[in-house]
PyMOL Python script that loads the backbone (N, CA, C, O; Angstrom):
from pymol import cmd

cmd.read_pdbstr("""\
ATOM      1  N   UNK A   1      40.104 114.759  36.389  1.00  0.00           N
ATOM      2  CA  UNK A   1      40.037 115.402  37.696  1.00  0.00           C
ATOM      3  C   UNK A   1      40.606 114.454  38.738  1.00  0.00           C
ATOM      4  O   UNK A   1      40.300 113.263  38.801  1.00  0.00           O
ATOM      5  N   UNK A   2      41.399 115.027  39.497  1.00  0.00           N
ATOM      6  CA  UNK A   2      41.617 114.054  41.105  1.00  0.00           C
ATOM      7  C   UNK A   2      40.593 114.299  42.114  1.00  0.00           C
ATOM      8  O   UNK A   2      39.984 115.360  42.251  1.00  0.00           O
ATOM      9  N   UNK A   3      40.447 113.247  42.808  1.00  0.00           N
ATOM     10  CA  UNK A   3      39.850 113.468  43.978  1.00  0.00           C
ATOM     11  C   UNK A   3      40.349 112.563  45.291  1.00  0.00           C
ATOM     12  O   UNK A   3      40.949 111.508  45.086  1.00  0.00           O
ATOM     13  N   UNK A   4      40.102 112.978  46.514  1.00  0.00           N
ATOM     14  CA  UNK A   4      40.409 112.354  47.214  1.00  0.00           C
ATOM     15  C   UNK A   4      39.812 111.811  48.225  1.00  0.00           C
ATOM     16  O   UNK A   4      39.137 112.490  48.998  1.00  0.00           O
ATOM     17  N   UNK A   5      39.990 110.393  48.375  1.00  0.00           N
ATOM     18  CA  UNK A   5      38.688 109.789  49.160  1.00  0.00           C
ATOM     19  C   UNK A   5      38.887 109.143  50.456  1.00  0.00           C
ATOM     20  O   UNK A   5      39.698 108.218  50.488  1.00  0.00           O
ATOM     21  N   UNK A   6      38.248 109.495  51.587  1.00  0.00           N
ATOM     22  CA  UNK A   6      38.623 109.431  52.655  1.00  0.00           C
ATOM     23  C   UNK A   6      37.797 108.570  53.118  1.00  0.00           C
ATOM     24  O   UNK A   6      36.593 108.824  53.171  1.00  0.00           O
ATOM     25  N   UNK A   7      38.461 107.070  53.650  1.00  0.00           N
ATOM     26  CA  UNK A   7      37.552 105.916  53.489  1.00  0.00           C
ATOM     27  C   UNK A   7      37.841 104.903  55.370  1.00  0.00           C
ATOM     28  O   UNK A   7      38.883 104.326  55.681  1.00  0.00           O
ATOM     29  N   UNK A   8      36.593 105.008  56.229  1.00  0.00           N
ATOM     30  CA  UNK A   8      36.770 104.569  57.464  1.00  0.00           C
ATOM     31  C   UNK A   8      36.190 103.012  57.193  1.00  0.00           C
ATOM     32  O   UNK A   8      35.313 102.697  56.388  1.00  0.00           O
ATOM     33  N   UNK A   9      36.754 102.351  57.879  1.00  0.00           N
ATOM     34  CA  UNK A   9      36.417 100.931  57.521  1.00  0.00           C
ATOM     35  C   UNK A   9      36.068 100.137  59.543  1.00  0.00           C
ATOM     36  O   UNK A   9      37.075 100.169  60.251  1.00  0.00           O
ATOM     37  N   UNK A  10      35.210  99.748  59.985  1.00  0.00           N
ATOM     38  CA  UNK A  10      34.689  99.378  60.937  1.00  0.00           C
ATOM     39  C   UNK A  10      34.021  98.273  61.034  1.00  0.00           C
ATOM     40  O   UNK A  10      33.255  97.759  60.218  1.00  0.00           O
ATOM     41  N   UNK A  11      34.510  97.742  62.612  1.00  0.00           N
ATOM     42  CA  UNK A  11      34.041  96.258  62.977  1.00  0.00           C
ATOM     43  C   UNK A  11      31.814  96.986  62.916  1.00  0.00           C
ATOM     44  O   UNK A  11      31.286  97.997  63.380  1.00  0.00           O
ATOM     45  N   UNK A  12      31.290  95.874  62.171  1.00  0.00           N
ATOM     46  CA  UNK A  12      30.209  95.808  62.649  1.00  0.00           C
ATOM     47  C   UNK A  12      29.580  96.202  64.032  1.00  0.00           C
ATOM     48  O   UNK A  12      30.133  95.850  65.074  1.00  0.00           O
ATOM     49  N   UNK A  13      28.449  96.916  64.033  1.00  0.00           N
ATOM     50  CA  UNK A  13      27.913  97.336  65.614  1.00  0.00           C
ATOM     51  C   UNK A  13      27.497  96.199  66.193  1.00  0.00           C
ATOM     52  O   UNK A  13      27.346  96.261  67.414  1.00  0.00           O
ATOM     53  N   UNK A  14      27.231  95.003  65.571  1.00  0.00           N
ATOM     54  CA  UNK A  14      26.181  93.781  66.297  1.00  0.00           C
ATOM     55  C   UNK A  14      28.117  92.641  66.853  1.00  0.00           C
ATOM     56  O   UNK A  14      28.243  91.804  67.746  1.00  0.00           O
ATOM     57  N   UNK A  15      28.952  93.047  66.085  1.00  0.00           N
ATOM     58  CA  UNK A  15      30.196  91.799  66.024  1.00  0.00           C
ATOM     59  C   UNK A  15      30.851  92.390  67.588  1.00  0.00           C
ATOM     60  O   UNK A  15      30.440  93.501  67.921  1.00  0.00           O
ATOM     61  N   UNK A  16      31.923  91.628  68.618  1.00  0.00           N
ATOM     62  CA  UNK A  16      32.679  92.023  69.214  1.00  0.00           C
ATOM     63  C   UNK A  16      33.582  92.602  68.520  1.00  0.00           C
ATOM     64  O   UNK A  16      33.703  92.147  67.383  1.00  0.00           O
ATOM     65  N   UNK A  17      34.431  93.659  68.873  1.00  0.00           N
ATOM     66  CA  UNK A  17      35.684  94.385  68.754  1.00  0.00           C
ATOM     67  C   UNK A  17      36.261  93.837  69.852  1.00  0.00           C
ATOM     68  O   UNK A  17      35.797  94.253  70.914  1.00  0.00           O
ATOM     69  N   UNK A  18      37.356  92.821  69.948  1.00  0.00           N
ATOM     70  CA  UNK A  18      37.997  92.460  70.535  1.00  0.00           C
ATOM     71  C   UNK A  18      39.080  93.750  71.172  1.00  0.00           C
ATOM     72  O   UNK A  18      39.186  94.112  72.344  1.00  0.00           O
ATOM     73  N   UNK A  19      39.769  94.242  70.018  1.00  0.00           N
ATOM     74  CA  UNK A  19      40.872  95.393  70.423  1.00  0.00           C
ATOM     75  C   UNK A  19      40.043  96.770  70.898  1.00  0.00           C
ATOM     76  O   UNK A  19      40.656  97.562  71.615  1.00  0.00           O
ATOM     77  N   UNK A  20      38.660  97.072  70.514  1.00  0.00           N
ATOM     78  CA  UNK A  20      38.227  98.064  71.102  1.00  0.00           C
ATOM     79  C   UNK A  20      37.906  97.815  72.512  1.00  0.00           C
ATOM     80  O   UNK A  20      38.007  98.697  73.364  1.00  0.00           O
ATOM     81  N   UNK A  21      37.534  96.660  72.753  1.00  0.00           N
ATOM     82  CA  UNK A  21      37.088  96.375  74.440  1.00  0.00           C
ATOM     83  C   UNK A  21      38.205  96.675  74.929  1.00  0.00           C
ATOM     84  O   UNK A  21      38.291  97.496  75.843  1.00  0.00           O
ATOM     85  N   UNK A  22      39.602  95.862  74.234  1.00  0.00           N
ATOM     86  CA  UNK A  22      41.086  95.858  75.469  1.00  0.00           C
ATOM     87  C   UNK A  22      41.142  97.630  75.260  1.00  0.00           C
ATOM     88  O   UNK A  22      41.123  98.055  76.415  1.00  0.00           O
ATOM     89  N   UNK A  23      41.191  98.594  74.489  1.00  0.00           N
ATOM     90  CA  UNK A  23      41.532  99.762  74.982  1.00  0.00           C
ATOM     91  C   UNK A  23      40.551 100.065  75.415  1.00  0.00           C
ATOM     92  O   UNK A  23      40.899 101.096  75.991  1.00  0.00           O
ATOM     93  N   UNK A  24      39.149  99.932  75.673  1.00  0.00           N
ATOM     94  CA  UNK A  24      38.208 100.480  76.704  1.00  0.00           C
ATOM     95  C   UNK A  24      39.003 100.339  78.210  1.00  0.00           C
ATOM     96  O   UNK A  24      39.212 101.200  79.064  1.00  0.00           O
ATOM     97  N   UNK A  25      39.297  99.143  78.181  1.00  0.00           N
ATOM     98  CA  UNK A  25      39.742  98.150  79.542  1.00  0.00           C
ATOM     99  C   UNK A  25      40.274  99.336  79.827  1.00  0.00           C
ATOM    100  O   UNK A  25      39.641 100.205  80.425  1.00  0.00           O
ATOM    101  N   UNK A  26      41.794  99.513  79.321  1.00  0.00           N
ATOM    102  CA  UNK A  26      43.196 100.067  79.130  1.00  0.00           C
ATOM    103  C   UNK A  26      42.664 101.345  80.092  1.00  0.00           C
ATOM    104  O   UNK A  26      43.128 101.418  81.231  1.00  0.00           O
ATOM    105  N   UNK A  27      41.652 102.393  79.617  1.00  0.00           N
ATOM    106  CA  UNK A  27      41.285 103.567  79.767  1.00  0.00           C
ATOM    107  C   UNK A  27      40.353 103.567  80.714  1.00  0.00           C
ATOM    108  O   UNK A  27      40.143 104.685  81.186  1.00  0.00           O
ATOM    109  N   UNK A  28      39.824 102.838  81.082  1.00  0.00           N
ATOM    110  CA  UNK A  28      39.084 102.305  82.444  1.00  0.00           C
ATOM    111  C   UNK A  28      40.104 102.573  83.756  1.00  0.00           C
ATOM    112  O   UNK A  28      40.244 103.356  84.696  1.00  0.00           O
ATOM    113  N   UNK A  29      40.507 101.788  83.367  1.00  0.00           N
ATOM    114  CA  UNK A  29      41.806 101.311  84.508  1.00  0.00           C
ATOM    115  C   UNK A  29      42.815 102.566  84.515  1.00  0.00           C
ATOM    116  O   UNK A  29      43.344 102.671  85.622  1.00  0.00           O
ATOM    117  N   UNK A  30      43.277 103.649  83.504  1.00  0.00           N
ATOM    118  CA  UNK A  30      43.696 105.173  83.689  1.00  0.00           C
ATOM    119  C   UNK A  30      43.332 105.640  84.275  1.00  0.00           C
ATOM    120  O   UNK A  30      44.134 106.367  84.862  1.00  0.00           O
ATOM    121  N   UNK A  31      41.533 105.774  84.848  1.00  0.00           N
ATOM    122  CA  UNK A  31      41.043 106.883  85.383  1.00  0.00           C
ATOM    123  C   UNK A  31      40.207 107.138  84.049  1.00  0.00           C
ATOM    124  O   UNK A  31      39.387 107.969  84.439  1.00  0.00           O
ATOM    125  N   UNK A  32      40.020 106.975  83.105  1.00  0.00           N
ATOM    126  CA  UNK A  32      38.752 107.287  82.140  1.00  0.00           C
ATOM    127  C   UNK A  32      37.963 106.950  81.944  1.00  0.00           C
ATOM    128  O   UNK A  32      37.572 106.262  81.000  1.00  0.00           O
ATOM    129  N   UNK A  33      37.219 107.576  83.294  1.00  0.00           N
ATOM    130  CA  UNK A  33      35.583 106.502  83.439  1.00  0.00           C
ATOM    131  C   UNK A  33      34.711 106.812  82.831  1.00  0.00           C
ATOM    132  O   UNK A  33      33.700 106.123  82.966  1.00  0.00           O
ATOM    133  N   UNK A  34      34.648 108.267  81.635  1.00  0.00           N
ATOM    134  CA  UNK A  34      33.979 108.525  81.185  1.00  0.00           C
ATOM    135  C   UNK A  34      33.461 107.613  79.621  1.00  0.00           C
ATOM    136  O   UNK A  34      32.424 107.395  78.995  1.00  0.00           O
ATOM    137  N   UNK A  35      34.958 107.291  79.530  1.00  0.00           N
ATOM    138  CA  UNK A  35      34.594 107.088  78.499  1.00  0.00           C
ATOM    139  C   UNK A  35      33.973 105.496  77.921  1.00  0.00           C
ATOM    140  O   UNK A  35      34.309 104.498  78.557  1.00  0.00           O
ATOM    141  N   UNK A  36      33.242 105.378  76.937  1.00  0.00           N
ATOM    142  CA  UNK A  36      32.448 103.882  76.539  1.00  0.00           C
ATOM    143  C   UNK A  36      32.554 103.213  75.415  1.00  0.00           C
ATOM    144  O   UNK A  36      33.421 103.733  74.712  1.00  0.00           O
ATOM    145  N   UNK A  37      32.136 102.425  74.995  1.00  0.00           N
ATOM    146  CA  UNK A  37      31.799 101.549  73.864  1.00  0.00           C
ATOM    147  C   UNK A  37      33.272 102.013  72.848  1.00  0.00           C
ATOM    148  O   UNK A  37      33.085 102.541  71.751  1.00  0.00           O
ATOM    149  N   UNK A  38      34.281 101.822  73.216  1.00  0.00           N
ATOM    150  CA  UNK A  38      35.377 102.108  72.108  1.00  0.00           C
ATOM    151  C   UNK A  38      35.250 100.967  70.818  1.00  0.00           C
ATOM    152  O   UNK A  38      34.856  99.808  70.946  1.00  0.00           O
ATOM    153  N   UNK A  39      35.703 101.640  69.518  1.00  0.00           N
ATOM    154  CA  UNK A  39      35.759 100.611  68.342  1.00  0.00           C
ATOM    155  C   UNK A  39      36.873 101.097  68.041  1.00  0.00           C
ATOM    156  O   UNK A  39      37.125 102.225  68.465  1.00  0.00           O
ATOM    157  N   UNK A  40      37.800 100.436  67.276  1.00  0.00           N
ATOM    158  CA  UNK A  40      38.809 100.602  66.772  1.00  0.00           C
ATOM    159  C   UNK A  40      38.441 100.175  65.560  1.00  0.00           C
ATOM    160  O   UNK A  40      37.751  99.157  65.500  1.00  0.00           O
ATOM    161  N   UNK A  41      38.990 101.161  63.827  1.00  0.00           N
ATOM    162  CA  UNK A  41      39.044 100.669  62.856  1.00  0.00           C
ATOM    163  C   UNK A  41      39.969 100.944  62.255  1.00  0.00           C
ATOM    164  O   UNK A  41      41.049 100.845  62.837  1.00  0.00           O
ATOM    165  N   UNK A  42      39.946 101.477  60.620  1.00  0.00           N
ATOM    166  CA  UNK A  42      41.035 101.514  60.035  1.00  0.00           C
ATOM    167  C   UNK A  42      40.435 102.926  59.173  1.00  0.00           C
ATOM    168  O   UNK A  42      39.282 103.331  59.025  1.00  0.00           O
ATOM    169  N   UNK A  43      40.945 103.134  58.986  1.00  0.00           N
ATOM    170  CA  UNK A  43      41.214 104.945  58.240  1.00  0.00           C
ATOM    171  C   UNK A  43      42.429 105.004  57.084  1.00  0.00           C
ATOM    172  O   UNK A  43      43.622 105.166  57.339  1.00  0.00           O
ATOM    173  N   UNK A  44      41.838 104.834  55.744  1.00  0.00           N
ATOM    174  CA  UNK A  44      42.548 105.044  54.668  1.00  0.00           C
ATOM    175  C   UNK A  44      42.010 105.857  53.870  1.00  0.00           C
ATOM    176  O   UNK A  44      40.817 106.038  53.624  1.00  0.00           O
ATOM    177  N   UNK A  45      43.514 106.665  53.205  1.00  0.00           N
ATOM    178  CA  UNK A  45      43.311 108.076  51.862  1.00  0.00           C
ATOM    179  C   UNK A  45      43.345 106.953  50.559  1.00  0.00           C
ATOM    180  O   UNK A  45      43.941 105.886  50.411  1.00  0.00           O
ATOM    181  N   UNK A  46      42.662 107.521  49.929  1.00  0.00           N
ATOM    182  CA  UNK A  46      43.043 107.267  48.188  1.00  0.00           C
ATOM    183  C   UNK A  46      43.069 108.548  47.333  1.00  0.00           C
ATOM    184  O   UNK A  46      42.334 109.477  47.666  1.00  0.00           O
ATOM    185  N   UNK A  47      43.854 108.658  46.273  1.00  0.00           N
ATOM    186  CA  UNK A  47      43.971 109.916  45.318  1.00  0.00           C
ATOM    187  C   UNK A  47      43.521 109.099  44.104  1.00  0.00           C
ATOM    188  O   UNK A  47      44.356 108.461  43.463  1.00  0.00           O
ATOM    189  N   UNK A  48      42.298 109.100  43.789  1.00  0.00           N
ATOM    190  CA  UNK A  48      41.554 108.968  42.470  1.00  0.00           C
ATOM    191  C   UNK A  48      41.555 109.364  41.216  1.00  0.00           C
ATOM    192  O   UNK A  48      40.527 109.982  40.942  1.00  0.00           O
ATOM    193  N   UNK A  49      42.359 109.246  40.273  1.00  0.00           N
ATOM    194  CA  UNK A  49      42.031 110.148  38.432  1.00  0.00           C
ATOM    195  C   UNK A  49      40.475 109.560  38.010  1.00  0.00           C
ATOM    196  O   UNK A  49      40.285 108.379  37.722  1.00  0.00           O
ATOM    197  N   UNK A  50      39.707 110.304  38.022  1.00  0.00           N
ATOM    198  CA  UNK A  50      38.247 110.133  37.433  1.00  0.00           C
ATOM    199  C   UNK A  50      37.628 111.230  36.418  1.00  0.00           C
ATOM    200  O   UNK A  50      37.871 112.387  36.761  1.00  0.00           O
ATOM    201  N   UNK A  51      36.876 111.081  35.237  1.00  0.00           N
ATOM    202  CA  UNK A  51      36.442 112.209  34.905  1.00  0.00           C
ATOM    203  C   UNK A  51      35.139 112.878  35.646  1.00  0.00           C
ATOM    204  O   UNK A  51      34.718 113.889  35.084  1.00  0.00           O
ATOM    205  N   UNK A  52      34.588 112.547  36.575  1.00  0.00           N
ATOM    206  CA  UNK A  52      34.027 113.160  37.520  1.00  0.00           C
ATOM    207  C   UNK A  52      33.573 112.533  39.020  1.00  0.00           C
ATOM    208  O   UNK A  52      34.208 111.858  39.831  1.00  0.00           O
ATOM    209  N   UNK A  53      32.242 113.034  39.028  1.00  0.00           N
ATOM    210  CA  UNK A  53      32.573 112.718  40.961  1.00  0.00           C
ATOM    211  C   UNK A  53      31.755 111.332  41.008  1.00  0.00           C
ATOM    212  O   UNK A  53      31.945 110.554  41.942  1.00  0.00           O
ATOM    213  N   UNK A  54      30.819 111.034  39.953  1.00  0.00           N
ATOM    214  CA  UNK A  54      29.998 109.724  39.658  1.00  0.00           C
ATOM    215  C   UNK A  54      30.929 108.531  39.714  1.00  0.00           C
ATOM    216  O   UNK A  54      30.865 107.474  40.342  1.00  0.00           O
ATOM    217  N   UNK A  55      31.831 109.038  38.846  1.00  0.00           N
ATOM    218  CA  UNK A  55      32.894 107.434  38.363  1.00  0.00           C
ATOM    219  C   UNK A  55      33.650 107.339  39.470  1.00  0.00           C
ATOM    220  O   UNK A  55      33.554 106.253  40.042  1.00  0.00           O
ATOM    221  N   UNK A  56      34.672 108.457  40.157  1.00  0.00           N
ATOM    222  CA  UNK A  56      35.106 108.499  40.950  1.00  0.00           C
ATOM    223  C   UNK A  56      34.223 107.942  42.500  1.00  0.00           C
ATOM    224  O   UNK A  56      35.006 107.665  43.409  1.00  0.00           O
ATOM    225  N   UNK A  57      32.947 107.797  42.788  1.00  0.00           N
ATOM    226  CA  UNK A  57      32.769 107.295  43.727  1.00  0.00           C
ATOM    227  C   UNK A  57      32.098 105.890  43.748  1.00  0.00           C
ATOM    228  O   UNK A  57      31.535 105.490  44.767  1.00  0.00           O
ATOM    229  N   UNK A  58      32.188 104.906  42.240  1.00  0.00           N
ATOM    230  CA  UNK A  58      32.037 104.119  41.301  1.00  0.00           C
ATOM    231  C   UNK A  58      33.248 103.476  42.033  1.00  0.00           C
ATOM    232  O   UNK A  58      33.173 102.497  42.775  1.00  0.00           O
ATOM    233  N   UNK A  59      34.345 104.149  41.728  1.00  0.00           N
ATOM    234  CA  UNK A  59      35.424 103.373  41.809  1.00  0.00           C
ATOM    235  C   UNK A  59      36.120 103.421  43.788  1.00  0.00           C
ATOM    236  O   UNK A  59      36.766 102.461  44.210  1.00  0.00           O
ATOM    237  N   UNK A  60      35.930 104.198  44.361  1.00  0.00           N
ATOM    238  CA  UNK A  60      36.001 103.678  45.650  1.00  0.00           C
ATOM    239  C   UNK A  60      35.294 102.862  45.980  1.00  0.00           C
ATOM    240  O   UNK A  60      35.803 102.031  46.732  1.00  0.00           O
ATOM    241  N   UNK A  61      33.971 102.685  45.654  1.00  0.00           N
ATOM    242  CA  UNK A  61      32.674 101.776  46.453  1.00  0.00           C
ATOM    243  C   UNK A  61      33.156 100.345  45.911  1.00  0.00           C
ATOM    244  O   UNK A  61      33.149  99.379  46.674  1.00  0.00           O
ATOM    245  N   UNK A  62      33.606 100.220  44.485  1.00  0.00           N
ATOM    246  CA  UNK A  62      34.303  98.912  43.937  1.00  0.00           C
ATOM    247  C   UNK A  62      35.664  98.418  44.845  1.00  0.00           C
ATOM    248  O   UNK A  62      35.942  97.237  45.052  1.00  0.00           O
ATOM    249  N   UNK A  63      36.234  99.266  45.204  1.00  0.00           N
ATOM    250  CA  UNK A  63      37.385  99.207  45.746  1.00  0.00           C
ATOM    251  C   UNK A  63      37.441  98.595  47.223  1.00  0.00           C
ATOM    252  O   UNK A  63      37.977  97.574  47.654  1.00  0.00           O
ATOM    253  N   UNK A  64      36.816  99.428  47.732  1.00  0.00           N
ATOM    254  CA  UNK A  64      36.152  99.282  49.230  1.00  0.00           C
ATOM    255  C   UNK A  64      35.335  97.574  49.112  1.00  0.00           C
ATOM    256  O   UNK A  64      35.559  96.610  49.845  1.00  0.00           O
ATOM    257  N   UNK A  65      34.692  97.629  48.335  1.00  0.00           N
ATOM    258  CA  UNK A  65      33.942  96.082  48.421  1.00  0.00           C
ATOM    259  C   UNK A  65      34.842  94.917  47.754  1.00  0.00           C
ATOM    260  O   UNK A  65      34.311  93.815  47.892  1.00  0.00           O
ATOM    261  N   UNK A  66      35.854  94.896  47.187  1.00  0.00           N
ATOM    262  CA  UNK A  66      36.667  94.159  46.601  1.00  0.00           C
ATOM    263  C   UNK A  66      37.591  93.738  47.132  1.00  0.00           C
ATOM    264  O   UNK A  66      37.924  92.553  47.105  1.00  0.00           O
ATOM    265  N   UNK A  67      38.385  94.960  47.923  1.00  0.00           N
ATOM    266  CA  UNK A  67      39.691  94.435  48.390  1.00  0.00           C
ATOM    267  C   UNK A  67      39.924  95.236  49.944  1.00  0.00           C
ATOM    268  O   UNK A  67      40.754  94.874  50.778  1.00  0.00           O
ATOM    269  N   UNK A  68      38.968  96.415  50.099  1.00  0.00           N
ATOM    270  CA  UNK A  68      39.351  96.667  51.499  1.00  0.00           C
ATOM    271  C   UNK A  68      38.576  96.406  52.903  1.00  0.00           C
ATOM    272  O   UNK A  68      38.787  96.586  54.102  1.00  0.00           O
ATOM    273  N   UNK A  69      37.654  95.931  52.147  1.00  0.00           N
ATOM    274  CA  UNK A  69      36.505  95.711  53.920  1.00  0.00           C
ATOM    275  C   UNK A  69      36.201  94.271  53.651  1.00  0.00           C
ATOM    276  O   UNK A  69      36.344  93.832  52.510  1.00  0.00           O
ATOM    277  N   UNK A  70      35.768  93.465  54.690  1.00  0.00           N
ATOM    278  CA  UNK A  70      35.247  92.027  54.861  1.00  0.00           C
ATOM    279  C   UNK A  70      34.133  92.362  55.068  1.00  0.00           C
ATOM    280  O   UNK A  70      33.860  92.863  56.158  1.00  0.00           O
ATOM    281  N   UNK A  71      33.157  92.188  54.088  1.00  0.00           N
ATOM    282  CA  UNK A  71      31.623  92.732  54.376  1.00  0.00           C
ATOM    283  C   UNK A  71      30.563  91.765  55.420  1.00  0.00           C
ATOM    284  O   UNK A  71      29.401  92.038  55.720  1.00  0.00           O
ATOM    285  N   UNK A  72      31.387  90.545  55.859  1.00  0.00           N
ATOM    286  CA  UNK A  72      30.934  89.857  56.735  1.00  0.00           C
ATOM    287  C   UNK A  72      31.148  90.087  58.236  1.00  0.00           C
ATOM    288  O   UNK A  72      30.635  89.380  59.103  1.00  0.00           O
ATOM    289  N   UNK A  73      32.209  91.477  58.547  1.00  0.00           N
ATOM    290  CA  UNK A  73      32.666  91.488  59.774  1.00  0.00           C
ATOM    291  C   UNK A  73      32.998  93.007  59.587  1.00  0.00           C
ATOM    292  O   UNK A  73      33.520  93.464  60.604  1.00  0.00           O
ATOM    293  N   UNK A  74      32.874  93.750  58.766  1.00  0.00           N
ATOM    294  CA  UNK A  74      33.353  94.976  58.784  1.00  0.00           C
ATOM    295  C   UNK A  74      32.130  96.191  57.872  1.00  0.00           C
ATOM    296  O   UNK A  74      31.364  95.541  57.161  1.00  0.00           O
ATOM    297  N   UNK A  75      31.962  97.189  57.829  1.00  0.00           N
ATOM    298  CA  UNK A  75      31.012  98.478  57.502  1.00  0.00           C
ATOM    299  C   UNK A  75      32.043  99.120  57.060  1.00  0.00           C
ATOM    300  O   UNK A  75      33.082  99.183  57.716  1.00  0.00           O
ATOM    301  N   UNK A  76      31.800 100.049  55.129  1.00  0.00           N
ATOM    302  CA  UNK A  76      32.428 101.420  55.447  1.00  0.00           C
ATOM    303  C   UNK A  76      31.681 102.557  54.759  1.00  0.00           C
ATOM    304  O   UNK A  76      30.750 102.297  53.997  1.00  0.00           O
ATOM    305  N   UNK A  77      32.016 103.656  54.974  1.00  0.00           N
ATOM    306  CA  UNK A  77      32.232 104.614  54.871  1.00  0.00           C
ATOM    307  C   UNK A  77      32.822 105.702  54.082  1.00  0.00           C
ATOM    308  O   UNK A  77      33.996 105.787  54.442  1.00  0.00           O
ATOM    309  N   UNK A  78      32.559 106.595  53.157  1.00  0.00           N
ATOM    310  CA  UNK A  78      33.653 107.588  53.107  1.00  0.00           C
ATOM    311  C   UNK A  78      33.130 108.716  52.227  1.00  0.00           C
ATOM    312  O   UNK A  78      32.149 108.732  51.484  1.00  0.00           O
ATOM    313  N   UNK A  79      34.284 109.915  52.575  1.00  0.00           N
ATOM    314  CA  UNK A  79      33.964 110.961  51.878  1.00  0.00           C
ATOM    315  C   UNK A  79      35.029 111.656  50.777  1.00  0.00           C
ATOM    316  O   UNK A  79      36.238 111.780  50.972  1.00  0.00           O
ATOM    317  N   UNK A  80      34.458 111.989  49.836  1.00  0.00           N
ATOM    318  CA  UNK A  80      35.344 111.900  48.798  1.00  0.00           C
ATOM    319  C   UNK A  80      35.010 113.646  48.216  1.00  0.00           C
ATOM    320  O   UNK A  80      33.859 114.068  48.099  1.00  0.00           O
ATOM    321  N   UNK A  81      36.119 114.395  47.938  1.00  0.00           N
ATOM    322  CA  UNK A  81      36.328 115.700  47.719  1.00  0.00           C
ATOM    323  C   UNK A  81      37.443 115.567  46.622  1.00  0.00           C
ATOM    324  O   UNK A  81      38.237 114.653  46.403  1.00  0.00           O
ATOM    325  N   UNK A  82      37.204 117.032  45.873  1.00  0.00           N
ATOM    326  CA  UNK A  82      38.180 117.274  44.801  1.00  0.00           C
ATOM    327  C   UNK A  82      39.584 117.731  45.363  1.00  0.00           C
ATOM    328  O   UNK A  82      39.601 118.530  46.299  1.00  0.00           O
ATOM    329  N   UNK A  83      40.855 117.214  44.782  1.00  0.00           N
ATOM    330  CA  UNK A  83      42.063 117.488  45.442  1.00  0.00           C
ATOM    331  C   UNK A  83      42.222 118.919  45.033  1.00  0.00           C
ATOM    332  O   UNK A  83      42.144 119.483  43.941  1.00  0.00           O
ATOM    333  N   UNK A  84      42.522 119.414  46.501  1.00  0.00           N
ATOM    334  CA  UNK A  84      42.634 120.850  46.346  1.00  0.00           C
ATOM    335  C   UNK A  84      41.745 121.565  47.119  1.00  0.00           C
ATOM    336  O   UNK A  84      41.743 122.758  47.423  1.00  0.00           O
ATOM    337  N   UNK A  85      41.078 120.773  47.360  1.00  0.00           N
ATOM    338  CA  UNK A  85      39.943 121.337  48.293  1.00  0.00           C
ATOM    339  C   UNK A  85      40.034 121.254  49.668  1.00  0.00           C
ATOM    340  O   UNK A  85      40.606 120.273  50.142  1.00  0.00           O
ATOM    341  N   UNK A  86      39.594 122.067  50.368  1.00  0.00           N
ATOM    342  CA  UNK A  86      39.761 122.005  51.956  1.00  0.00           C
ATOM    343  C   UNK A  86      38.770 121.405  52.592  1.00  0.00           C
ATOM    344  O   UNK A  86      37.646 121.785  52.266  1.00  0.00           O
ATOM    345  N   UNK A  87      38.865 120.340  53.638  1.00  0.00           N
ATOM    346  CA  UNK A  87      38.009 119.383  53.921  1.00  0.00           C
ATOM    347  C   UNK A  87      37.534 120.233  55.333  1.00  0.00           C
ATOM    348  O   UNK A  87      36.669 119.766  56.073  1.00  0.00           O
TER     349      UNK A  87
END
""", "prot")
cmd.dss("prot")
cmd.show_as("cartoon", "prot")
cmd.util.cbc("prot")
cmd.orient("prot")
């Protein structure tokens, strides 16, 4: 089966976001006073071959902790659906 896993990767809530403050700034200074606390992260797809949805989310969570997040400065996330499916 494929699946596809939709994986957000984020600065910690307790760490500064350096680049989320400068576009807070950025949007401050537009006229967007509404808006607050910006974070900026990273947002990556993967297309998975797994024989089901166990192994398949086995193997993002390995993935994610191995090679795509710094678990000392970063949190993630994600949701993972069968390809073909409407999210």
């Amino acid at each position: 089966m494929k699946f596809i896993a939709e994986i957000d990767i984020m600065p910690l809530k307790a760490l500064l976001d350096p680049q989320g403050k400068a576009v807070g700034t950025t949007l401050t200074s537009l006229g967007y006073k509404d808006v607050q606390n910006v974070r900026i992260g990273k947002h990556i797809t993967l297309e998975i071959e797994a024989p089901n949805k166990e192994k398949a989310m086995t193997t993002v969570n390995e993935i994610c902790s191995r090679v795509l997040h710094n678990p000392v400065m970063e949190g993630f996330e994600y949701k993972l659906r069968e390809a073909g499916d409407k999210d």
